[in-house]
C-alpha positions, 0 to 999 in steps of 0.5 A: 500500500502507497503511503500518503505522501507517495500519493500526493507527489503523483497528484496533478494539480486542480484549480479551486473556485472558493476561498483559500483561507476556506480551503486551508481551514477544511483541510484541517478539519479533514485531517483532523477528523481522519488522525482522530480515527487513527488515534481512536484505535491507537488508543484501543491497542493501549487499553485507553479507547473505547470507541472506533466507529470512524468517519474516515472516508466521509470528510466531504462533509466539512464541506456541509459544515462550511455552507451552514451558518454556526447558529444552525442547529445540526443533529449529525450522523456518527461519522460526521467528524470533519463537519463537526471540527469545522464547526467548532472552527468556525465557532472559534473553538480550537478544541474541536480535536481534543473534544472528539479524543476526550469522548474516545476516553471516556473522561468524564472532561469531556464537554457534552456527555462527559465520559457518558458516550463518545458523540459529537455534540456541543451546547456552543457550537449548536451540535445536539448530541446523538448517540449510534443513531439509525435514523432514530434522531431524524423524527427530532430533528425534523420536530426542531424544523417545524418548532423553529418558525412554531416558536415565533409565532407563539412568541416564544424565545428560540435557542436558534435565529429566525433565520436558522436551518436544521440539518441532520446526516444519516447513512444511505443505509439509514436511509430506509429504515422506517423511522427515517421514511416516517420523518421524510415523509412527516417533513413533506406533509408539513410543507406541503401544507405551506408550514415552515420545514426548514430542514436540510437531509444529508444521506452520507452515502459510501456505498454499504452498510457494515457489509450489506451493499446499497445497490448503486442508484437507489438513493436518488431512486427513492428520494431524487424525484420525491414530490415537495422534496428538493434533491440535490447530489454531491460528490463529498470526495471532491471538496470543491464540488461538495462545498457548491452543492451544498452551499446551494441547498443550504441556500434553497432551504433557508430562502425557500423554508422548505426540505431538501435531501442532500445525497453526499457520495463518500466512501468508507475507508477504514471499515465500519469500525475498528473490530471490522475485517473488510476482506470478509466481504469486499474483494481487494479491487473494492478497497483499492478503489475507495482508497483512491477517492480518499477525499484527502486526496482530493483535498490535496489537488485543490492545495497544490492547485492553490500554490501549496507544495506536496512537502507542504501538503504532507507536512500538514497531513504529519503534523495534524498527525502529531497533534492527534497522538499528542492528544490522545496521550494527555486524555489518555487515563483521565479520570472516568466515571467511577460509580453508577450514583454518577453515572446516572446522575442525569436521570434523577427524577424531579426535586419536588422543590423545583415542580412545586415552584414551577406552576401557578396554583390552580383554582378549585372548584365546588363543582364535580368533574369526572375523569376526562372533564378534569383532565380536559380543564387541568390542559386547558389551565396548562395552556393558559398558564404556559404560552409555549405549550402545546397539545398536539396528536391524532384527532385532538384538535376540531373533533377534540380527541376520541374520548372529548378529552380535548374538547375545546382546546383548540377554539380556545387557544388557537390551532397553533397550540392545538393541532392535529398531526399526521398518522405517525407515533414516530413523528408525534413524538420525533415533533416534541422532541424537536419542540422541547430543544427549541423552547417549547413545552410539548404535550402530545397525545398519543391515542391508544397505548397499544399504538406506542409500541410503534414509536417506543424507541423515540422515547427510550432511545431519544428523549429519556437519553438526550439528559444523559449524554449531554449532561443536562446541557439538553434536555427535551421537556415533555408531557406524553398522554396515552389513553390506555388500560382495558375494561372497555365497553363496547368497543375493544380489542387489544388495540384499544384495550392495552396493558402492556406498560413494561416497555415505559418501566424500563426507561431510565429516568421518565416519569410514569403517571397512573391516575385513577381518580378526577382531582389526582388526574388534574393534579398529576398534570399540573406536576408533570407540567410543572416538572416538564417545564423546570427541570426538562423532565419526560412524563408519561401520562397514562390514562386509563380509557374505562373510567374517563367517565365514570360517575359511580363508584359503589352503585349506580347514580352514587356519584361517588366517583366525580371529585371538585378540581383540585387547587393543589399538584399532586407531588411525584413519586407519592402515593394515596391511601384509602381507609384505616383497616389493620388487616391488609393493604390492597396495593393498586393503580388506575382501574384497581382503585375503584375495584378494590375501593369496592372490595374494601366496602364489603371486606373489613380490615382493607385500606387501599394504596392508590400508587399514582405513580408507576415511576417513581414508585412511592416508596415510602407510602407502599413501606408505611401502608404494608407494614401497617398491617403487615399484609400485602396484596397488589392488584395489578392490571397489567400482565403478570410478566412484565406488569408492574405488581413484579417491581412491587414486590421486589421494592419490598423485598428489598427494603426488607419488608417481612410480612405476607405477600401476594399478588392479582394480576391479568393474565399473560395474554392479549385483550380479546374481543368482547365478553373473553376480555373478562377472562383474561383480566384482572377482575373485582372477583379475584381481588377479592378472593385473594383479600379473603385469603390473605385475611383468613 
């Protein structure tokens, strides 16, 4: 194999149509990024680096970089290195290097997610960090396109100018996964509605994903002729031509405030990461090939054609060279994270100081509410209080949602604050990702729980994540309304008649309300809310469907099941409690409550523990009320795998709770339809027949 410098003493000159200073500064950032690649698995081979995804081959990329303005907000592909030190040049940063090593180490110096994940992201440079992302950061980054005008309508200050693109970068086999094709299309929809989408899609296309081919053409076959989409196309090993290219769709995008779809041609040099043996599955033909559209090369043309010698050329090339190991040496052996008390430190869960502060009281009323009446007036007194919130989903805007949940809303407050979305969970949520890094406050719905499982990864693998790996510097604040549960009348199935929660319980760090009656369902909103907006939290707001409005609790027109509106929050992570009896704690949740409430009337000895929040569990309440009467029995709706009565117990368990336990639960099944539904859910009967047993 030719060294580098063999290479460039054969190269003849090429003529550069741009700025010289311009084209020194690129070279720099390509030599950079290709030496921190090569430093990333030098590091490797000492025991001090832990990450080699490089970017080596996709250095065309500074050219996109360079057509942006720094305010830009970028959401980058993880071999975006060269726009990433372009960037941070352009920022007047000189650390762009040491940013990229830092993160390679794992040191917890490192600016955006501290030791956390190797990602290119910074607060100053307008980079918001994405981890090894497959298309899952396009539905988010086509959010902050369409809160970026959505911010100023509503007057509420942006992160970003008026004027500003969103560009975000993916590879070509991104590009046909179903999340990137949900976001594409989400963004098309919008514009083609004459909204504001000013978004530019860069599909980095080398060719191959890991080992499986991207037959030639089918990126500008599936996206070069996309109604409502410009398509533009770059060769990203020829800087000159890139930079053109790329230049000219920033410019559509910014002028016209329209997407556009940038196919970067590059190559992989290097393979796909540092354990990745090529020869596995591309002949030596192939490698060779891309070695000779090494876009350095390129880059080196266009110097020599500048008045720049080749010595001068490999000289630049072997001092960046120098600085990369150099670097790599000092963060070599930085301190790292050293207890998982740090290392999860961003997920915390809201201090109830800051919720407690964040959101005006809200004014009680004598009148009664039912469920969906209170949730209806507790989101109406957020967008009163809030001038950044908005409420959004299928179907929540002039019908006013399936269930009149947001009956009124939008009348009230405008269609830009209340609106109808597309038939998409993937971009539902991607819409108040992108929302909650641009300042405002999001509160999608989404219409039945079994839907979500469509789009679960934009929770657990962006929103709960954004904290974590930028160390609180982003943060996307949201307020997620699922209808779910079953028990149903009438109208079912098991895709509207959903238990299955598990997912949303294993996420780190979102917070899960369960509302069961009308005041804690308002007042569980307004913490939420409260919490969203002071701290960045995610919650989920389960609400269960059956009892969105139900009046009776014990008999038929008792009403006993309306509540006044509440004047105060419900605080997170704290439980209810029902009764005094000594003899057993039914521990519950949403549409157990009035099931054991039930039971308790017929059955002395019960109290009953309304747990409200399924994350944080409350568990001081849940310790207090078993050993109370030092019998336990949960009541869960949920499946008996994966249900929320296993983290019940084991929560006991492990604060050394000794008394009697035992559990009810739906059975591990889908809902079917009609009257077999009953056979497979938890039911009053058997909450009661395990009450009985545990007291006998």
């Amino acid at each position: 194999m030719r060294t580098f410098a063999e290479r460039v003493r054969g190269l003849a000159p090429a003529p550069w149509e741009h700025d010289a200073e311009l084209l020194r500064g690129l070279y720099d950032a390509q030599l950079g990024s290709r030496h921190a690649d090569l430093a990333a698995r030098w590091m490797q081979s000492q025991g001090t680096g832990f990450y080699t995804i490089g970017s080596a081959g996709h250095e065309g990329n500074a050219a996109v970089a360079a057509a942006l303005q720094p305010t830009d907000p970028a959401l980058l592909h993880y071999r975006s290195g060269a726009f990433y030190l372009t960037r941070a040049a352009q920022c007047g940063s000189k650390e762009g290097l040491r940013d990229i090593l830092l993160g390679v180490a794992a040191a917890t110096s490192e600016p955006i997610a501290g030791g956390r994940h190797k990602v290119f992201g910074r607060h100053e440079l307008s980079v918001i960090p994405q981890t090894s992302t497959i298309a899952s950061h396009l539905p988010r980054a086509m959010g902050v396109a369409f809160s970026l005008n959505r911010s100023h309508k509503l007057g509420v200050p942006s992160p970003w100018p008026d004027d500003a693109i969103v560009v975000t970068s993916f590879g070509d086999a991104s590009a046909n996964h179903s999340t990137a094709t949900g976001a594409i299309n989400a963004a098309l929809h919008a514009s083609y509605q004459g909204l504001p989408m000013p978004l530019l899609l860069v599909c980095e296309d080398n060719g191959i994903g890991i080992s499986v081919r991207t037959p030639d053409g089918w990126i500008r076959q599936a996206y070069g002729s996309r109604p409502g989409l410009r398509y533009f196309d770059a060769d990203g090993t020829d800087l000159d031509a890139a930079l053109s290219m790329a230049t000219e769709a920033a410019t559509f995008v910014r002028r016209n405030r329209r997407p556009a779809f940038l196919r970067l041609r590059t190559v992989r040099l290097l393979g796909h990461a540092g354990s990745d043996v090529e020869t596995a599955y591309r002949s030596a033909a192939e490698l060779a090939a891309d070695e000779d559209l090494d876009p350095l090369l390129g880059t080196a043309r266009y110097l020599l054609g500048s008045g720049y010698t080749a010595d001068e050329i490999v000289e630049l090339y072997e001092d960046k060279q120098a600085e990369a190991l150099r670097i790599a040496a000092e963060v070599a052996g930085l301190p790292q994270l050293t207890s998982a008390e740090a290392v999860a430190a961003p997920l915390r869960f809201p201090s109830a100081a800051a919720v407690a502060e964040a959101l005006p009281r809200p004014t009680t009323t004598a009148e009664r509410l039912t469920l969906s009446q209170s949730i209806n007036r507790a989101l109406s007194d957020v967008l009163k209080s809030y001038p950044e919130a908005m409420v959004f989903g299928e179907d929540v805007g002039r019908k006013g949602g399936v269930y009149g949940v947001t009956r009124g809303l939008q009348k009230a407050y405008g269609p830009p604050r209340v609106f109808d979305t597309l038939l998409d969970e993937q971009s539902i949520l991607g819409l108040a990702l992108g929302a909650g890094v641009s300042g405002l406050l999001p509160i999608p719905e989404i219409q039945y729980l079994a839907y979500l499982h469509n789009a679960e990864d934009q929770l657990r693998g962006e929103a709960a994540s954004l904290k974590f790996f930028s160390q609180e510097q982003y943060a996307n604040p949201m307020l997620l309304r699922i209808a779910g549960y079953g028990y149903q009348k009438g109208f079912g199935g098991h895709f509207h008649n959903d238990d299955a929660i598990g997912v949303l319980r294993d996420i780190p760090g979102i917070v899960i309300a369960s509302p069961s009656r009308p005041d804690d369902a308002a007042g569980m909103l307004h913490a939420c809310a409260a919490a969203a907006r002071a701290t960045g939290a995610v919650s989920v707001f389960l609400e269960p469907i059956a009892l969105y409005h139900r009046r009776d609790l014990y008999a038929d027109g008792d009403e006993q099941w309306l509540a006044p509106y509440p004047g105060e929050p419900v605080p997170i992570g704290r439980g209810r409690t029902y009764g005094d009896g000594t003899g057993l704690t039914i521990v519950t949740f949403g549409n157990g409550v009035p099931m054991s409430l039930r039971v308790a009337a017929r059955v002395p000895g019960i109290r009953v523990l309304d747990l409200r929040w399924l994350a944080p569990l409350p568990v001081e309440d849940l310790l207090r009320e078993a050993n109370r009467t030092g019998k336990v029995l949960v009541a869960d709706e949920t499946r008996r795998s994966g249900g929320v009565s296993e983290g019940v117990l084991a929560t006991l368990i492990d604060h050394g709770y000794a008394g009697r336990l035992a559990r009810v639960t739906s059975y591990d099944s889908y809902v079917p339809l009609g009257a077999a539904a009953h056979e497979v859910l938890l039911s009053e009967q058997a909450i009661e027949a395990a009450a009985r047993d545990l007291l006998s």
